[in-house]
C-alpha positions in Angstrom: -40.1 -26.1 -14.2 -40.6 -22.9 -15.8 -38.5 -20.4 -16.9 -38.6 -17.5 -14.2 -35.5 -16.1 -13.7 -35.9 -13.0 -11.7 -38.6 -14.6 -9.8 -35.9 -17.3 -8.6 -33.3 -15.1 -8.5 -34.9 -12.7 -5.9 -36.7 -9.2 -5.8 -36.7 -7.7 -9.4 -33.4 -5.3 -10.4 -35.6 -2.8 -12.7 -35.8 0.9 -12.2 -32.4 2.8 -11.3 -29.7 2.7 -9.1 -27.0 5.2 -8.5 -23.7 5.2 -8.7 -20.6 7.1 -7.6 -20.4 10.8 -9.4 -24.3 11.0 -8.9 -25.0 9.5 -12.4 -28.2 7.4 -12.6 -28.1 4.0 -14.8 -30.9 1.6 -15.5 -30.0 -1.6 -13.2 -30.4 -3.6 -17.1 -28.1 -1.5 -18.4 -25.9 -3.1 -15.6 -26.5 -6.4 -15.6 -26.2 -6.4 -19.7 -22.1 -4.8 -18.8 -21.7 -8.2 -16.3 -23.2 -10.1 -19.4 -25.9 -11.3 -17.5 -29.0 -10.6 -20.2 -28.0 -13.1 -22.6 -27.7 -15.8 -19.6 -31.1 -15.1 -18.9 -32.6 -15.4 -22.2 -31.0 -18.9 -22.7 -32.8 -19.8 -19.4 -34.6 -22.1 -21.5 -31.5 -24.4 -21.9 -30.4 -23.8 -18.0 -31.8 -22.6 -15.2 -30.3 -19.3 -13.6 -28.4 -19.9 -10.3 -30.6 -18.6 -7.6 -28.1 -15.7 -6.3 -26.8 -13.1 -8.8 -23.4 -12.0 -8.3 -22.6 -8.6 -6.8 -23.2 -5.9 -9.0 -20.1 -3.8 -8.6 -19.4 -0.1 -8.1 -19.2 2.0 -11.3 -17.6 5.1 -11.1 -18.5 7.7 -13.6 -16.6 10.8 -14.2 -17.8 14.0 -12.4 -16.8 16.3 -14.3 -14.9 17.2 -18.2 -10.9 18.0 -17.5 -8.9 19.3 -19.8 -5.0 20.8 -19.3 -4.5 24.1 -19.6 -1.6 25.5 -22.1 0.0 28.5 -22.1 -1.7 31.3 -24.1 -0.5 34.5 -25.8 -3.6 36.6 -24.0 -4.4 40.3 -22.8 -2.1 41.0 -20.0 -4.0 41.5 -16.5 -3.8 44.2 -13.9 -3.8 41.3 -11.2 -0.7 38.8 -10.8 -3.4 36.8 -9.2 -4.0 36.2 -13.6 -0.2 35.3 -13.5 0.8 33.5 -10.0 -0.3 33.7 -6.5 1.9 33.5 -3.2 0.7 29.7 -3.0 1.7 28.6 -6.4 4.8 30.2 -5.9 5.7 28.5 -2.7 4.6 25.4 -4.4 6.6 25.7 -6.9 9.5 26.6 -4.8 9.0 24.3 -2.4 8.4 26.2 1.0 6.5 28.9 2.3 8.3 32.3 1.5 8.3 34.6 4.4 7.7 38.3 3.8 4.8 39.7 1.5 4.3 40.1 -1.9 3.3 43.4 -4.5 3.3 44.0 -7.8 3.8 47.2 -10.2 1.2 48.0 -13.0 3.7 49.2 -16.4 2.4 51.8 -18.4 2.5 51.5 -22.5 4.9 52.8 -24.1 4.3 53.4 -27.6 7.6 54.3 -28.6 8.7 50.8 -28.1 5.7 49.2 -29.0 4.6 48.2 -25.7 1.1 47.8 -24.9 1.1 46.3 -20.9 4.0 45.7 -18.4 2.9 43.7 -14.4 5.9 42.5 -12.2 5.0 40.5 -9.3 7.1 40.3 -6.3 7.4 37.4 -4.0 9.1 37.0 -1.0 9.7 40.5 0.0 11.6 40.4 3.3 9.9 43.0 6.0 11.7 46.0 5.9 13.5 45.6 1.9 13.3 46.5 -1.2 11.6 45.4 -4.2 15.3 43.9 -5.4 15.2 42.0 -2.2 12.4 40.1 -4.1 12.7 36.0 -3.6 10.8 36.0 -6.6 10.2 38.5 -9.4 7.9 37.5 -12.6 7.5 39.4 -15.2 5.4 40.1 -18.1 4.7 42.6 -20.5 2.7 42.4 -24.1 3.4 44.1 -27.4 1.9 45.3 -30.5 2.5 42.0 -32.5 5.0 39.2 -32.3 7.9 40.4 -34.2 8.3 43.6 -31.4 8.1 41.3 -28.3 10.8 39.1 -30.4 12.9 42.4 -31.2 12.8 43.5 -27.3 13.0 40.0 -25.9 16.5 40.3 -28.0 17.9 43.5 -27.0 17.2 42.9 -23.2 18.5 39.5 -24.3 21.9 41.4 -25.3 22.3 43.7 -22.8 22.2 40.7 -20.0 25.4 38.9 -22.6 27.3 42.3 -22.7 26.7 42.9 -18.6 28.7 39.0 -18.5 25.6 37.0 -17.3 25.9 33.2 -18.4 23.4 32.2 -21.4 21.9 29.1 -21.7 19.2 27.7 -23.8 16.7 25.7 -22.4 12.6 24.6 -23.5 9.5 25.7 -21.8 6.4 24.0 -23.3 7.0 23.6 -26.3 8.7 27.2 -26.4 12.4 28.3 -26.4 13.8 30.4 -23.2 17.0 31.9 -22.0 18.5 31.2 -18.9 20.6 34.1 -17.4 23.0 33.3 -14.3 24.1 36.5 -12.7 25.4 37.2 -9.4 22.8 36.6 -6.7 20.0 35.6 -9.3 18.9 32.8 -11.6 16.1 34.3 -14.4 14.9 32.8 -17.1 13.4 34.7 -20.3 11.9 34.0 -23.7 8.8 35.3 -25.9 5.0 33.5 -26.6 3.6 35.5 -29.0 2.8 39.1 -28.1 4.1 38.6 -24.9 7.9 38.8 -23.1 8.1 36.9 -20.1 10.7 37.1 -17.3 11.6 34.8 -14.0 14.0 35.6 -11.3 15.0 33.5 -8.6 17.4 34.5 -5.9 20.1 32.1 -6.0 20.3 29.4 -2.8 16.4 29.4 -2.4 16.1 26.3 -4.5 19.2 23.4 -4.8 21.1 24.4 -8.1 19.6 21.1 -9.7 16.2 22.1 -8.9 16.7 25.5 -10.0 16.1 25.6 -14.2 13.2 23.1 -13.3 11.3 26.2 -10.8 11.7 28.8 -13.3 10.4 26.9 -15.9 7.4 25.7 -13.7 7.0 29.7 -12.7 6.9 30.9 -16.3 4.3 28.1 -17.6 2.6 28.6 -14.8 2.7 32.4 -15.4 1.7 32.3 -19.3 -1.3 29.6 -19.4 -4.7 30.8 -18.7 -6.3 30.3 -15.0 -9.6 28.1 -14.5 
């Protein structure tokens, strides 16, 4: 007999198929993956079976990812640039009642400060901004050696006012973790910029806490897509 493969084998596979992800691939380009080409050029020797096996699905990727780091940047007007009420309650782990503001800082030359935002989350109706569930902070500086030098006097004042120190890593960064009555914060430096968590103490399990405001401040400092 002669050696037809594709005619024994059913209809021909040429053209293109699609698979999932929307990507087109010549239907050779498949059956050279399942190593089906060099069966058929050895036809010669055997005959191909008369069904080809099932060509199966190939996902291709939809789309480039890549994981965002945190980023000494311009500091936003917007604390949607920082957190939103959704990431926060995410982070937190439940929906936090109330509503949420912020406050624009001004520069302050005197100290070298460039731009100051605090957001507020968690604001119970009817309180103050102290009431805060949730206070993040940022503020940016002329260069890295004045966010360092405030970072360290506020750093101070927390140790002379009896709040509990401990070190602990964000990223790839060193923070401060201050226990005070009522509040859990954690602060530190990334470049330019001075960063600042607050938690109110008994909205997260103590052994959850250090891992929330570290979540908060990466989340805070790295760039949103």
């Amino acid at each position: 007999m002669g050696c037809s493969p594709l005619a024994r084998a059913g209809p021909a596979h040429y053209g293109s198929v699609v698979v999932k992800g929307g990507w087109r691939v010549s239907s050779l380009v498949l059956l050279g993956a399942l190593g089906l080409v060099p069966a058929l050029a050895a036809c010669g020797a055997s005959e191909v079976a008369a069904e080809s096996p099932p060509i199966p699905t190939i996902t291709a990727p939809t789309s480039l990812s890549r994981t965002p780091t945190m980023t000494d940047r311009p500091l936003s007007d917007d604390c949607a640039d920082v957190a939103d009420p959704e990431a926060v309650d995410e982070a937190v782990g439940q929906q936090l009642p109330g509503s949420a503001t912020h406050i624009i800082g001004i520069p302050e030359p005197k100290i070298g400060r460039t731009a100051k935002l605090d957001c507020y989350f968690g604001i119970p109706d009817g309180q103050g901004l102290t009431e805060a569930a949730v206070l993040i902070g940022l503020a940016t500086y002329a260069d890295a050696a004045t966010a360092q030098e405030r970072y360290q006097i506020s750093l101070d004042a927390e140790r002379a006012d009896g709040a509990a120190v401990t070190e602990t890593k964000v990223g790839n960064q060193t923070g401060m973790l201050l226990s005070a009555s009522g509040t859990q914060t954690l602060i530190g430096t990334l470049g330019k910029t001075s960063y600042l968590v607050t938690v109110k103490k008994g909205l997260v399990p103590d052994d959850r806490m250090t891992g929330v405001l570290v979540k908060l401040a990466q989340h805070a400092l790295t760039p949103k897509l």
